[in-house]
mmCIF file of the N, C-alpha and C atoms, coordinates in Angstrom:
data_MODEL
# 
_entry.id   MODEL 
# 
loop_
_atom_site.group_PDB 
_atom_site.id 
_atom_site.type_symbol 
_atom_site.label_atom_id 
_atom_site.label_alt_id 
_atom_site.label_comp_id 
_atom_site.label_asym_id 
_atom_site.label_entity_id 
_atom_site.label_seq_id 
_atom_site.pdbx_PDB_ins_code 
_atom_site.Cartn_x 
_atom_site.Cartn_y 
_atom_site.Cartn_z 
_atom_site.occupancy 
_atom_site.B_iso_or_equiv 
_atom_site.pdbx_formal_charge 
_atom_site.auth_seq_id 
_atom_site.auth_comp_id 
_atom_site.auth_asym_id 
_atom_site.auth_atom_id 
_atom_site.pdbx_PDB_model_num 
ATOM 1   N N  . UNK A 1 1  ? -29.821 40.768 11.018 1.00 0.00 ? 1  UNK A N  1 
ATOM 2   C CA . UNK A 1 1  ? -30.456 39.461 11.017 1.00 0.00 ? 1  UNK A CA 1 
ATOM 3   C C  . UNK A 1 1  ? -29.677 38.490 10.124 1.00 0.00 ? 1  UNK A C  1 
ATOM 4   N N  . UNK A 1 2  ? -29.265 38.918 8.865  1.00 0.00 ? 2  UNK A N  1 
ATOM 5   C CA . UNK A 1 2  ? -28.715 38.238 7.969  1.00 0.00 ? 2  UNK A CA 1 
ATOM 6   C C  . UNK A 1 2  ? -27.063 37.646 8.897  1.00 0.00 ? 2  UNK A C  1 
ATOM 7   N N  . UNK A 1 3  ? -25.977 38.646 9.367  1.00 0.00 ? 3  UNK A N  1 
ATOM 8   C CA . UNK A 1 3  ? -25.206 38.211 10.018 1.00 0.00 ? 3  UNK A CA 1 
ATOM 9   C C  . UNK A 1 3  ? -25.436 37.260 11.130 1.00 0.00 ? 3  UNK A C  1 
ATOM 10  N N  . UNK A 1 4  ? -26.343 37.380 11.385 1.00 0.00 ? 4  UNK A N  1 
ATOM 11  C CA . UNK A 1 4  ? -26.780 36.534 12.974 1.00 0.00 ? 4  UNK A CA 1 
ATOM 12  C C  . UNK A 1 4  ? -26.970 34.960 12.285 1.00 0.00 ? 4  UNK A C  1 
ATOM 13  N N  . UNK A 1 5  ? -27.834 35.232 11.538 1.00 0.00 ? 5  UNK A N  1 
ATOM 14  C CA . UNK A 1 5  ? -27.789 33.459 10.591 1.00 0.00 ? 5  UNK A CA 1 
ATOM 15  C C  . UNK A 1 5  ? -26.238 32.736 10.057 1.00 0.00 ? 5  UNK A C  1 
ATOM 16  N N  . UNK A 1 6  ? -25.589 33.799 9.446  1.00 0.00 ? 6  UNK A N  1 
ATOM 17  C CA . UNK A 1 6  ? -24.760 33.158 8.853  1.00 0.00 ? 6  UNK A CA 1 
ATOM 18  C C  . UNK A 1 6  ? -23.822 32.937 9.633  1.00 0.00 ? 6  UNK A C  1 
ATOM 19  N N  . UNK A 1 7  ? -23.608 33.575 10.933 1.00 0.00 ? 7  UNK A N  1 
ATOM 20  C CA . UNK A 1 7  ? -23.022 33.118 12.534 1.00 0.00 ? 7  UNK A CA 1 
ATOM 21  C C  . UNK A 1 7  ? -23.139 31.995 12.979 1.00 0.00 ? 7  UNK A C  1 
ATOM 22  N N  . UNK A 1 8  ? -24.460 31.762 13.148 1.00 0.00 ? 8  UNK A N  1 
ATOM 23  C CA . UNK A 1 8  ? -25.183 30.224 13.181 1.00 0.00 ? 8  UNK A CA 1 
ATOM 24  C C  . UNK A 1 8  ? -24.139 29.479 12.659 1.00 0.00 ? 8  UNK A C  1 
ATOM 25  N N  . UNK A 1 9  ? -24.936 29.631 11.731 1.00 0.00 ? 9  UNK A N  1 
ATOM 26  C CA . UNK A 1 9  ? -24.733 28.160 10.394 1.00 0.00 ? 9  UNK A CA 1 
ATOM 27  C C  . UNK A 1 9  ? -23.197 27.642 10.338 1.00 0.00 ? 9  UNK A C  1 
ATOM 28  N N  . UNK A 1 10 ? -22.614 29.077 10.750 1.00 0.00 ? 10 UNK A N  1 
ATOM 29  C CA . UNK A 1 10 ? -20.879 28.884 10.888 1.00 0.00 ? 10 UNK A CA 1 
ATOM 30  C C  . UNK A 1 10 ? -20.469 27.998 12.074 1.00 0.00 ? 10 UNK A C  1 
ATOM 31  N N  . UNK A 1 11 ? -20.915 28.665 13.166 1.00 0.00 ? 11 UNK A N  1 
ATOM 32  C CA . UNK A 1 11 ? -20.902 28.178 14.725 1.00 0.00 ? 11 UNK A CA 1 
ATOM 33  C C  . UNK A 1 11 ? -21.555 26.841 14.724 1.00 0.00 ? 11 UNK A C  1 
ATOM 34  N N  . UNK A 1 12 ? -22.577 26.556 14.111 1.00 0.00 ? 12 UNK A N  1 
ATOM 35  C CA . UNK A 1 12 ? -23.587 25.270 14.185 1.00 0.00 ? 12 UNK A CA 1 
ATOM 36  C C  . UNK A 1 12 ? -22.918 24.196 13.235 1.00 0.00 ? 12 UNK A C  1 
ATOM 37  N N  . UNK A 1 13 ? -22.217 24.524 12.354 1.00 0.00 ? 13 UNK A N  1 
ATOM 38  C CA . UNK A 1 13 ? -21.466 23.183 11.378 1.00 0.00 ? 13 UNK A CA 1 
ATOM 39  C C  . UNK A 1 13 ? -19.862 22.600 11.883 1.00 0.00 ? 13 UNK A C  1 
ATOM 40  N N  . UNK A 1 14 ? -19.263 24.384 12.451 1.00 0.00 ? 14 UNK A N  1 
ATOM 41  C CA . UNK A 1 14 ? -17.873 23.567 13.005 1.00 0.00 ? 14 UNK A CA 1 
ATOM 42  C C  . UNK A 1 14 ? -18.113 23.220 13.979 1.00 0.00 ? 14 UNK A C  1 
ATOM 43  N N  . UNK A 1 15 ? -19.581 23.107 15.235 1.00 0.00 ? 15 UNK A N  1 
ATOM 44  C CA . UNK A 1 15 ? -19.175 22.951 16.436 1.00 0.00 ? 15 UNK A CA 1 
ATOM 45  C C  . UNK A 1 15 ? -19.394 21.198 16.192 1.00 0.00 ? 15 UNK A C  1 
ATOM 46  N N  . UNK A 1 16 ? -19.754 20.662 15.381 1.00 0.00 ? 16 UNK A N  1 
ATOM 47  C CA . UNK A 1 16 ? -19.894 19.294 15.012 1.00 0.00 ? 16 UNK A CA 1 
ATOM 48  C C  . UNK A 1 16 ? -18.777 18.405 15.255 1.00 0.00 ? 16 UNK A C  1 
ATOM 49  N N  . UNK A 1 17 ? -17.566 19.334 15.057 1.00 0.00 ? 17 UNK A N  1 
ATOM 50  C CA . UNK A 1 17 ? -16.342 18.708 14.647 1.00 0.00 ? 17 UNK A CA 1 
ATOM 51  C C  . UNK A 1 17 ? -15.669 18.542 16.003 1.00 0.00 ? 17 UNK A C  1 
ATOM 52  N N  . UNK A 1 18 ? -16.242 18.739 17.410 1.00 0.00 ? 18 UNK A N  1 
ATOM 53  C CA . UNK A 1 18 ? -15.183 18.456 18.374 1.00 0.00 ? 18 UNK A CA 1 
ATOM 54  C C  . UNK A 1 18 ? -15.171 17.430 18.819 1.00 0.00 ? 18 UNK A C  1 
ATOM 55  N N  . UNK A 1 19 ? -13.947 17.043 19.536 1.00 0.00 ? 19 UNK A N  1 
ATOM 56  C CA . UNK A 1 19 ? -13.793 15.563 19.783 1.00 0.00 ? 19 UNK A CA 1 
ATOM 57  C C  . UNK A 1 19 ? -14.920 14.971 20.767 1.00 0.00 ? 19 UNK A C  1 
ATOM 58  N N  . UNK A 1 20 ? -14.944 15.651 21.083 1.00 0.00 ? 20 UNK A N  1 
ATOM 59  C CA . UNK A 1 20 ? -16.431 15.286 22.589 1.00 0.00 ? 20 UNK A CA 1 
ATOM 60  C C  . UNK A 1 20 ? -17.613 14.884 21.596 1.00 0.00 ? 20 UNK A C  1 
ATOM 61  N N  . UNK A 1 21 ? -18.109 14.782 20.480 1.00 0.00 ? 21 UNK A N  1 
ATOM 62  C CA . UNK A 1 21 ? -18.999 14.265 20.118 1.00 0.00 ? 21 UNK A CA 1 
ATOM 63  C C  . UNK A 1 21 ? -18.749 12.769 19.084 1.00 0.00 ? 21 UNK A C  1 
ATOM 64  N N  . UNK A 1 22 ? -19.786 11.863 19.371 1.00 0.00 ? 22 UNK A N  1 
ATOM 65  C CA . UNK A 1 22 ? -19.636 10.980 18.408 1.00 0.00 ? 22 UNK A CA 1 
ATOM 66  C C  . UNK A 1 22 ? -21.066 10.864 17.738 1.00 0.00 ? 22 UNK A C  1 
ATOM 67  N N  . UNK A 1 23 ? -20.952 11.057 16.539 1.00 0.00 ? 23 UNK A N  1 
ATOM 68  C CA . UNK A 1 23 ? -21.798 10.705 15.923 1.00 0.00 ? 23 UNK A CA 1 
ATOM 69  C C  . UNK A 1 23 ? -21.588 9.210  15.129 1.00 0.00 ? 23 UNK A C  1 
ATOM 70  N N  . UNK A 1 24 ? -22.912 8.758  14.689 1.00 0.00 ? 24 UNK A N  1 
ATOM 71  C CA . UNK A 1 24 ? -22.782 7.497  14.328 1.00 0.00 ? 24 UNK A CA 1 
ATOM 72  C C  . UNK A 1 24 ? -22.957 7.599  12.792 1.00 0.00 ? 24 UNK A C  1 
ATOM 73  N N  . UNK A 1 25 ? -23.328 8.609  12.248 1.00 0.00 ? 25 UNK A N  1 
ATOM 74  C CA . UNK A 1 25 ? -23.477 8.545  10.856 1.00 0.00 ? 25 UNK A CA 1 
ATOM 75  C C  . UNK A 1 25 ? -23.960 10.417 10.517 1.00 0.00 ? 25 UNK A C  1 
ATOM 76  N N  . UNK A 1 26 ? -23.658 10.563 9.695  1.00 0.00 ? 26 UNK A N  1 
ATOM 77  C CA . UNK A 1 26 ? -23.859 11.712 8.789  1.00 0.00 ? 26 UNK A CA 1 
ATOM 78  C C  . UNK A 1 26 ? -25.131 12.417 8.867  1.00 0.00 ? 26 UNK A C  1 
ATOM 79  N N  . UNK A 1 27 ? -26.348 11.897 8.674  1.00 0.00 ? 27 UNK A N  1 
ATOM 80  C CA . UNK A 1 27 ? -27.691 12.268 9.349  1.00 0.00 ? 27 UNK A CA 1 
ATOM 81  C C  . UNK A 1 27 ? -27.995 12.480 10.558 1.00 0.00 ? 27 UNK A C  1 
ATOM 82  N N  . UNK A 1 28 ? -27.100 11.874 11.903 1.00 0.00 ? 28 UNK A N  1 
ATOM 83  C CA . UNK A 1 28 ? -26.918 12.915 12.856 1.00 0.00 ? 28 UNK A CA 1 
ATOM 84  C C  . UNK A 1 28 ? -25.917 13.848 12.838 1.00 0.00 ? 28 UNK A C  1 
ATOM 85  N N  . UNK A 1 29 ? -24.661 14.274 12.207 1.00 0.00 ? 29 UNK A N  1 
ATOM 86  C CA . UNK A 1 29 ? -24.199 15.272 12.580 1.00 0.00 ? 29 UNK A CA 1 
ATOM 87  C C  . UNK A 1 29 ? -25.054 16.322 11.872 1.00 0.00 ? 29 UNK A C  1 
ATOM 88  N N  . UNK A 1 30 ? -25.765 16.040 10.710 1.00 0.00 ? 30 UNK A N  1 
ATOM 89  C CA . UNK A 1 30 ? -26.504 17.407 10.299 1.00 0.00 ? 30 UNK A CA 1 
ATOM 90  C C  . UNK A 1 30 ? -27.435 17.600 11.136 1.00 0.00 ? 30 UNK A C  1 
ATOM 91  N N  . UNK A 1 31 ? -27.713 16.637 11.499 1.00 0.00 ? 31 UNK A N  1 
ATOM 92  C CA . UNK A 1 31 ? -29.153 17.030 12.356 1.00 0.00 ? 31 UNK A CA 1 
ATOM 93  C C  . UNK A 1 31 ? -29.090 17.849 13.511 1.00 0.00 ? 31 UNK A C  1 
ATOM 94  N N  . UNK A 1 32 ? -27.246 17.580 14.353 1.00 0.00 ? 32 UNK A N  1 
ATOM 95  C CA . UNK A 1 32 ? -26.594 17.861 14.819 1.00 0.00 ? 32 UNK A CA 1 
ATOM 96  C C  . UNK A 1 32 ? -26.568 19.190 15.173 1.00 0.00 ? 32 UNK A C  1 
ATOM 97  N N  . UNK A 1 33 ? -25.729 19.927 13.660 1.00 0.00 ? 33 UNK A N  1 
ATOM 98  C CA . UNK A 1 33 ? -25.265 21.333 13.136 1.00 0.00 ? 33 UNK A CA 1 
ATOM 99  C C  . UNK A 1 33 ? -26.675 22.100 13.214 1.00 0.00 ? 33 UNK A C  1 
ATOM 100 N N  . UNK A 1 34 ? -27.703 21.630 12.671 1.00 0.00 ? 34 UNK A N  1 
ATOM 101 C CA . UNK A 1 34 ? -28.849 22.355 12.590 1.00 0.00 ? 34 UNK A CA 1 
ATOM 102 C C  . UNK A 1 34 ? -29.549 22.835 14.408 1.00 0.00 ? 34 UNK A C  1 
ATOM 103 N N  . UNK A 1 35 ? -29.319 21.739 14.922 1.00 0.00 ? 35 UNK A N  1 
ATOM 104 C CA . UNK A 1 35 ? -30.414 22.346 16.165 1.00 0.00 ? 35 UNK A CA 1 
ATOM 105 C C  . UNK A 1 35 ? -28.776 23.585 17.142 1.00 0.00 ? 35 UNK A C  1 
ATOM 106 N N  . UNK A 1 36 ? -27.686 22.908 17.088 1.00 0.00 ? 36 UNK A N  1 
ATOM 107 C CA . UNK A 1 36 ? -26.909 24.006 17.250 1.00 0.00 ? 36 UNK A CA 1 
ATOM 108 C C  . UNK A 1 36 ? -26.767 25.103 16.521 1.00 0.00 ? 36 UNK A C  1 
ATOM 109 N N  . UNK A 1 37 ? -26.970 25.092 15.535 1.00 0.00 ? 37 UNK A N  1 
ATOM 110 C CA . UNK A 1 37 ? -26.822 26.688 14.805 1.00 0.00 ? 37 UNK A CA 1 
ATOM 111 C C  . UNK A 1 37 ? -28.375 27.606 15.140 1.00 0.00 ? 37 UNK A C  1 
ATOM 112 N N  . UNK A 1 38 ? -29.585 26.411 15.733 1.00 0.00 ? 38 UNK A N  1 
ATOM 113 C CA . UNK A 1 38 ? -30.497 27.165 15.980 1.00 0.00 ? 38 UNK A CA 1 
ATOM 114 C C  . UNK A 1 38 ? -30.635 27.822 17.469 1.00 0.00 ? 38 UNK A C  1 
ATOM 115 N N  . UNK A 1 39 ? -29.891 27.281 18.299 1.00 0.00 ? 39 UNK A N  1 
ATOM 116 C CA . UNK A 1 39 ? -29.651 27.693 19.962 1.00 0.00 ? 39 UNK A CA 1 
ATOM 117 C C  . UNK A 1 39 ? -28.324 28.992 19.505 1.00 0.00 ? 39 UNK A C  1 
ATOM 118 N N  . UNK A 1 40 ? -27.672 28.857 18.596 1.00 0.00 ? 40 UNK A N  1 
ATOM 119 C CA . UNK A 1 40 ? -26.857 29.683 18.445 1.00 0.00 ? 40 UNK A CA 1 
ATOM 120 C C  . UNK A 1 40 ? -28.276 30.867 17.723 1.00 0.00 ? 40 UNK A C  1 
ATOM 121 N N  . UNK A 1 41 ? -28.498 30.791 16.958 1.00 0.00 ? 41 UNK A N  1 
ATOM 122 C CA . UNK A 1 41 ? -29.331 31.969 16.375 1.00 0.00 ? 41 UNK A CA 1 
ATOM 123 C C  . UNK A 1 41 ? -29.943 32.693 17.617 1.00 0.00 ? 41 UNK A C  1 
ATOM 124 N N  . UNK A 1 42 ? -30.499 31.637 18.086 1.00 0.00 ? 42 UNK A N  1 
ATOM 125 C CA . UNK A 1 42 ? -31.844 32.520 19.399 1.00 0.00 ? 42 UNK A CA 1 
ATOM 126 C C  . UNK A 1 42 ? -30.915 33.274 20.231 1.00 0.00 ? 42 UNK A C  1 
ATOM 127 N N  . UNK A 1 43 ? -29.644 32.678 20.317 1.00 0.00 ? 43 UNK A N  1 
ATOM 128 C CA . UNK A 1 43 ? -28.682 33.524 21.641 1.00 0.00 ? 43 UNK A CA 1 
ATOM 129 C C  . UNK A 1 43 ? -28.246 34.608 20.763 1.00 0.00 ? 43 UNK A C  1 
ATOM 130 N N  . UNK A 1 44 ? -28.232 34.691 19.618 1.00 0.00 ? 44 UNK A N  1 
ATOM 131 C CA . UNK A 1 44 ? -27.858 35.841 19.167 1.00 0.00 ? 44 UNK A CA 1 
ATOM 132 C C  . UNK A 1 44 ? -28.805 37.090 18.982 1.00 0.00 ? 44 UNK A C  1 
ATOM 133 N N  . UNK A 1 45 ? -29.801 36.731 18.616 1.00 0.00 ? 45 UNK A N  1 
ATOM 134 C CA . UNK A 1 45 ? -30.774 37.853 18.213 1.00 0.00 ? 45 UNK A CA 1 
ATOM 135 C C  . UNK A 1 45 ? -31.455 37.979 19.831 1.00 0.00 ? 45 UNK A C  1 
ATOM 136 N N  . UNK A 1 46 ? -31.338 37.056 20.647 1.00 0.00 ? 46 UNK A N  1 
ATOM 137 C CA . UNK A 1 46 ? -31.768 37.449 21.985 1.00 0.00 ? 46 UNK A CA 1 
ATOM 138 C C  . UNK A 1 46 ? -30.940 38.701 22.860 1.00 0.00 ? 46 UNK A C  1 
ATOM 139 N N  . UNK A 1 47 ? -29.374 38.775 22.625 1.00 0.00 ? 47 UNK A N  1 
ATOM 140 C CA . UNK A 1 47 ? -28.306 39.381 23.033 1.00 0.00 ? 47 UNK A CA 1 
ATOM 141 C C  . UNK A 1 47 ? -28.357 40.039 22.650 1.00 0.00 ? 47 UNK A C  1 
ATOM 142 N N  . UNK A 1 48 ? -28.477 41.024 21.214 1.00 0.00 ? 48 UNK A N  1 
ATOM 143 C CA . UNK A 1 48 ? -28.850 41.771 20.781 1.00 0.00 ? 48 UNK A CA 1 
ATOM 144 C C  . UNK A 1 48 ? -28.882 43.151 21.222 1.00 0.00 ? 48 UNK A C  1 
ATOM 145 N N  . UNK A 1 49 ? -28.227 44.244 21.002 1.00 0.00 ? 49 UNK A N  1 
ATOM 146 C CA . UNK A 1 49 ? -28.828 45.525 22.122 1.00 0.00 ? 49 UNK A CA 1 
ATOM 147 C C  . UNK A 1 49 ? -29.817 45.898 20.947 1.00 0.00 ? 49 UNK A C  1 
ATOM 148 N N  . UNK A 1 50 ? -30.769 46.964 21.689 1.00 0.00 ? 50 UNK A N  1 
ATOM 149 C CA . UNK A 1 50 ? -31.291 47.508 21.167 1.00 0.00 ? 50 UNK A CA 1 
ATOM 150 C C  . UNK A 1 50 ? -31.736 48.738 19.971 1.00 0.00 ? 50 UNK A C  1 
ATOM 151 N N  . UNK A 1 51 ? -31.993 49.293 19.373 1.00 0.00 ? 51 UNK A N  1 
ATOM 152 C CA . UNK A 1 51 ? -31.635 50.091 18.451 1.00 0.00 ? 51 UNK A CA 1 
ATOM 153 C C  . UNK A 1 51 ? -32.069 51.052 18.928 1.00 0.00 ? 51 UNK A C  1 
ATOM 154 N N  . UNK A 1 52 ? -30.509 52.439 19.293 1.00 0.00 ? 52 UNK A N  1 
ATOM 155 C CA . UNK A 1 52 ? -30.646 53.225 20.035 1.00 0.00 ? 52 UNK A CA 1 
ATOM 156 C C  . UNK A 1 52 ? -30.445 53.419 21.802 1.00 0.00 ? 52 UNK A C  1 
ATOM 157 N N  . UNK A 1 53 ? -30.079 52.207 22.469 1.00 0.00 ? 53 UNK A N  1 
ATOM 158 C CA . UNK A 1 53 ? -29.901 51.926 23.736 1.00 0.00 ? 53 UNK A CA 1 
ATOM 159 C C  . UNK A 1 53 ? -29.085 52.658 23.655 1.00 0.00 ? 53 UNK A C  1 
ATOM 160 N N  . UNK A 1 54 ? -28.608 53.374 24.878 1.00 0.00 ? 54 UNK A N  1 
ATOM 161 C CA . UNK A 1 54 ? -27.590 53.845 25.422 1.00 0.00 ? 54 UNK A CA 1 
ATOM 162 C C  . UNK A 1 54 ? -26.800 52.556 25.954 1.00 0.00 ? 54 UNK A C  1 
ATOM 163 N N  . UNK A 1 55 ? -25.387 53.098 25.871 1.00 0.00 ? 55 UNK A N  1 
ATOM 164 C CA . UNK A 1 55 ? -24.350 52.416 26.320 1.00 0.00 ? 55 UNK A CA 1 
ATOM 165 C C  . UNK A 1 55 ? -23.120 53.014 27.299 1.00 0.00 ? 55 UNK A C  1 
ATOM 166 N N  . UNK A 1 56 ? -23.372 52.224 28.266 1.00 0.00 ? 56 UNK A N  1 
ATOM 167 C CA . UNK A 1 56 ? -22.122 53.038 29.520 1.00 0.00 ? 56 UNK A CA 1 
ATOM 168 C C  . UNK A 1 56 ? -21.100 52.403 29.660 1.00 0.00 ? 56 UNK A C  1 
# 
């Protein structure tokens, strides 16, 4: 769980930085980083295998 956040927060602050976005000020790119690092969290702990799944 702890890795899965700090994935986020990683994934959710640099994805701020690509040229395809403009932000107009600083309070949207955080606002920005935050709801992406939170679509990043859910895809992570959603993807997730299970503990103990078999794997083929």
């Amino acid at each position: 769980m702890k890795r899965n956040a700090i994935l986020s927060i990683i994934i959710g602050s640099l994805a701020t930085y690509l040229p395809f976005w403009e932000w107009s000020g600083r309070f949207q790119q955080i606002t920005g980083a935050v709801v992406i690092a939170m679509l990043v969290f859910y895809f992570l702990v959603g993807t997730e295998k299970a503990p103990g799944a078999a794997t083929h």
